[in-house]
C-alpha positions, 0 to 999 in steps of 0.5 A: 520485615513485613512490610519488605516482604510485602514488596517483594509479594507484590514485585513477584505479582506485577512479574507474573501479571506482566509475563502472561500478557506475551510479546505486545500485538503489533501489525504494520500498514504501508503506504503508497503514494500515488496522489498526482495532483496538489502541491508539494508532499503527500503527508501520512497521519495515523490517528491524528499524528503526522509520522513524516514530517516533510512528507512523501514524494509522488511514487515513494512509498513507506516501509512496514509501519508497526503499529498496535493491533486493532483499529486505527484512524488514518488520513492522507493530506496534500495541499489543495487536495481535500483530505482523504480519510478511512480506518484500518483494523490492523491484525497482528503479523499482518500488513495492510498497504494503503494506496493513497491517490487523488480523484476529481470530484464536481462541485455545484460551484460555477467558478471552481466546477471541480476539487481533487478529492483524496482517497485510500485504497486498502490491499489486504494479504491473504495466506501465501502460495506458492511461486511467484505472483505479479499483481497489478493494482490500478488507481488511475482514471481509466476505468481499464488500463490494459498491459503486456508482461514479459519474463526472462522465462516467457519472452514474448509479451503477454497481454493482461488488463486491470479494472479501476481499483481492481487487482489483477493477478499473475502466475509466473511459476517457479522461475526466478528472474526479470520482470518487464511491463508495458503499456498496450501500445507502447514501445518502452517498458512502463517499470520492471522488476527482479523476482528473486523471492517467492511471493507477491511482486505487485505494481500498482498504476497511478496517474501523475500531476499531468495525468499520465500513467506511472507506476510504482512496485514493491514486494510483499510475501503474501498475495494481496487483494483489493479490499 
């Protein structure tokens, strides 16, 4: 009889112990691909560990990946492009988007004077506003890319520009509705977008394998900044 009262005690302890630590923490990171240059897919690693196994496309991009709260190891691979790496602390309830691209860097190498150098932008959230915000990112290698928008509400285009790494931000109201943007310059939209929930609409310029400009977009329900 003790020793079945004894088990029961501890049954009880190891009950309580685990109630008091709560829903386990978890955050999210998302990632863009937008690495042009290279051969095949872009591959995602987190800690070591390859979470897609045949990778992603030029212009995909992942959904919410939840991950334990507090800081992880992540890495951009692509072949003949040189790994881009950098660590993210990753806050519970928060989602953290990683735009990976690639960037030329000279080497002292006569017969090969340059390599394509894998970097990770972060775009961090911040508390939501209210209305609907379109934010442009840009990891192209201009170092300004300038652009006109035009709503369902506004007709006419209005012109804007984003710096290299950089967001640009845009208060669309309150309004509902269809979302256009173009290329200074260019006669056909570069992408569009339905705004259907308040929030953030971002869109975020790359450059292709041939070095031109694309764009891929999404929705977050917080407002993002570079960071």
């Amino acid at each position: 009889m003790k020793t079945i009262s004894k088990l029961v005690a501890s049954l009880c302890l190891f009950a309580f112990v685990h109630a008091q630590d709560g829903p386990p923490q978890v955050g999210f990171i998302r990632l863009v691909n937008a690495v042009g240059p290279g051969e095949g897919n872009t591959h995602l690693k987190v800690d070591g560990e390859d979470l897609y196994a045949k990778g992603y496309k030029l212009g995909q991009r992942t959904g919410g990946i939840g991950l334990k709260s507090g800081s992880h190891k992540i890495a951009v691979t692509k072949d003949g492009v040189e790994t881009g790496e950098t660590s993210v602390n990753v806050a519970t309830g928060e989602t953290t988007t990683l735009i990976g691209f690639a960037e030329k860097v000279e080497t002292e190498d006569e017969e090969e004077p340059f390599k394509w150098q894998a970097r990770i932008l972060k775009l961090k959230q911040k508390d939501a506003e209210r209305g609907y915000r379109l934010t442009v990112v840009s990891v192209c290698a201009l170092p300004e890319v300038t652009f006109r928008i035009a709503t369902e509400a506004r007709q006419s285009l209005e012109t804007k520009s984003v710096k290299r790494f950089n967001t640009t931000t845009v208060d669309l109201g309150e309004a509902r509705g269809d979302v256009e943007i173009r290329l200074q310059g260019a006669e056909e939209a570069l992408c569009g977008m339905s705004f259907d929930e308040p929030g953030s609409y971002v869109a975020v310029f790359y450059d292709d394998g041939e070095g031109k400009i694309r764009a891929m977009t999404f929705y977050d329900p917080k407002f993002v900044i570079a960071g």
